[in-house]
N, C-alpha and C positions, 0 to 999 in steps of 0.2 A: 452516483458511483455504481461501477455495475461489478460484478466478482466471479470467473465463471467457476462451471463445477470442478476443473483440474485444478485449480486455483485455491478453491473453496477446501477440497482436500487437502490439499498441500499445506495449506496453514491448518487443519483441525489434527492432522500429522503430528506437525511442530509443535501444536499442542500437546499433544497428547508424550512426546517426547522430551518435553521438558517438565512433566506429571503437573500442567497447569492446562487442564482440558477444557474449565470453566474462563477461563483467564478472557478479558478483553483485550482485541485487536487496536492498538492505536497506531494511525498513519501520519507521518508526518513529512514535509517537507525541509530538509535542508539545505544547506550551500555546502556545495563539493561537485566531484565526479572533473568530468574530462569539458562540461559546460560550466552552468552555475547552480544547478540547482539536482537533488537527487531525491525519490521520497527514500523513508526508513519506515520499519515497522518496528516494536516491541509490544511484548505481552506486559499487560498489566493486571494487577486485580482487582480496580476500584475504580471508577473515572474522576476528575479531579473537576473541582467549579467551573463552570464555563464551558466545560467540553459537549458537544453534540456526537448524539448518541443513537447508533442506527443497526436494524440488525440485517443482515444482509448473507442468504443460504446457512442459515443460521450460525452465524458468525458474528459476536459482539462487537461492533466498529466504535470507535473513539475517535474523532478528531476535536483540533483543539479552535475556537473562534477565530484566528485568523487564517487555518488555513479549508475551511468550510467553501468558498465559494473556488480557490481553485483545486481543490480537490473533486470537485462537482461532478465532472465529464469525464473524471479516472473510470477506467478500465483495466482489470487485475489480472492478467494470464499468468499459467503456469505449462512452461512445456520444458521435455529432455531432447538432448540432443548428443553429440559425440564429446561436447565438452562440455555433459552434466546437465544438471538441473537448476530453471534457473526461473523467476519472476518475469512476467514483460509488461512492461505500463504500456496504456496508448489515451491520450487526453490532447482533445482536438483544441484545446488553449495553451498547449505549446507553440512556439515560433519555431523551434530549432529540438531535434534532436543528435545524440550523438551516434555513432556507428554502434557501440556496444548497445545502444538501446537504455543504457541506466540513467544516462543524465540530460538535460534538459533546462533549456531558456524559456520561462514565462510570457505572455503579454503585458507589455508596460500595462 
């Protein structure tokens, strides 16, 4: 998983705005969006059993055992634009992405 530095900001940001500066990063994937599948983030303060745990531009990452292998090849951007700020994934174990960019079909 790679995270870049606009990115990297943008979540220590969020931290820092929700006064949970320590808080760990958990990523996860779920079913939604305009495909099948979308990630999510939330802040957490504790990682729970099982989760692998990575720090990344000094950022506490949390993901949970099953979504470790495709989360692998994520790439985390953050850019603005005319409508706002906003995250971009790019994970070359996608099949399909959608035109907004947030959601996304897996490899069977």
């Amino acid at each position: 998983m790679q995270i870049t530095t606009t990115a990297a900001q943008e979540i220590k940001r969020i931290q820092r705005s929700r006064q949970k500066p320590d808080s760990y990063l958990r990523i996860t994937i779920q079913p939604g969006g305009c495909l099948d599948y979308i990630y999510q983030f939330s802040l957490e303060s504790e990682p729970q059993p099982g989760d692998r745990q990575q720090n990344i531009r000094n950022i506490n990452i949390l993901t949970s055992a099953q979504d470790v292998g495709p989360l692998e090849n994520l790439s985390i951007d953050y850019s603005e634009d005319l409508m706002g700020g906003g995250f971009r994934f790019k994970n070359s174990r996608h099949t399909k992405t959608c035109n907004c960019g947030q959601s996304f079909q897996r490899e069977p």
